[in-house]
Structure formats: C-alpha cells, structure tokens
N, C-alpha and C positions, 0 to 999 in steps of 0.2 A: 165600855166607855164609847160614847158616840156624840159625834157633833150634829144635832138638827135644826134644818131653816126652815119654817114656816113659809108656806105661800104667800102671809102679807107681809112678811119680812122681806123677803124678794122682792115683794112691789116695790116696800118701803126703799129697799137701798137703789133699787132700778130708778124710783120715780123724784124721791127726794135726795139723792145721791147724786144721782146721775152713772149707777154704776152700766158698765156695759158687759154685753157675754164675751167669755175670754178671759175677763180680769181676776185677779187673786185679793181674795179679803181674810187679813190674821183677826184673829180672835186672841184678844189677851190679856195678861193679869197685870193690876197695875193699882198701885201703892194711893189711897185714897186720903187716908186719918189715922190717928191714932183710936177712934172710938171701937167700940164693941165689934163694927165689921169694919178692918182696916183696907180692904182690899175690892175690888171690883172689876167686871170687865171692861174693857177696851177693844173698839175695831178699829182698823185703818186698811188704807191699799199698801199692800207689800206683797214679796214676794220671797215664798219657802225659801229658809234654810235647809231646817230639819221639822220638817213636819210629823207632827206624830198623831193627831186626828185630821182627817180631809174630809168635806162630802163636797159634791158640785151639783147643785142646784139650777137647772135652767141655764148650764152652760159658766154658771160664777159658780168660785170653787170658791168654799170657806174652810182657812184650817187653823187649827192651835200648833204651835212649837214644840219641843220636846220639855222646853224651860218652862212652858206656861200650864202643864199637863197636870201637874201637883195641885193644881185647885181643883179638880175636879174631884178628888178624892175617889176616881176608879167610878165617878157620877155620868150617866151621860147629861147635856145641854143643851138645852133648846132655846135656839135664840127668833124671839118673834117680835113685832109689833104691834104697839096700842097706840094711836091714835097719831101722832108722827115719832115715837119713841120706838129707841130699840130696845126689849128687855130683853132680862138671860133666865133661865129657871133650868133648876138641874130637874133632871127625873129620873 
C-alpha cells in the first residue's frame, strides 16, 4: 500500500491551490451516492492524527488516516493531474 504524487499533481496543488512547502494535505474517503460507486476521494489541508500512508513530495507531505485506509483495499494510489483536476487511480 503506497500513496503517489505525480509531479503535475504537485504543480497542480502548488499552482492552483496555493499550496506551500511544509504543509500537510489528508487524502480521504468520503460518502458520495448511493449509485454503483458510493464513495470517492477527498483532499483538504489538515493535519495527521493517525496517519497510516505519508509520502512528502517537494517538501508537501500527503497522507491517508488509519480510518480512510479501508478503501484502498491493500491498493496503492496515485493521485495526479488532468488538465486543472485532481484524479486518484489505484495501481
């Protein structure tokens, strides 16, 4: 199980964010629909609890919770960008 950031992911939260180095960004699971896929991810700025995946990219750490780690299904994550979007794709 691993969490990865794309280099234009980074641009993306650096450029259209405004994120800066030092800061913490959770990755998480978060209740969508009832249809076929109920659930999705979620980012925001916060800061660890209980972290249970981290990587730190260019100085910005990205991590999931211990609560949020069940979607992964033991998947790792790769969260990148397309065009000003963040997507997530397990691999």
């Amino acid at each position: 199980m691993e969490l990865i950031v794309t280099p234009s992911a980074l641009s993306c939260f650096k450029g259209e964010w405004g994120i800066a180095d030092g800061e913490t960004i959770r990755v998480f699971v978060r209740y969508v629909s009832g249809g076929e896929t109920p659930f999705a991810f979620g980012v925001t700025r916060d800061t660890p609890i209980d972290a249970a995946v981290t990587t730190v990219a260019e100085k910005v750490t990205f991590y999931m919770e211990s609560k949020d780690i069940w979607f992964l299904d033991g998947k790792s994550l790769s969260v990148d960008c397309e065009g000003e979007d963040i997507v997530f794709r397990f691999s």
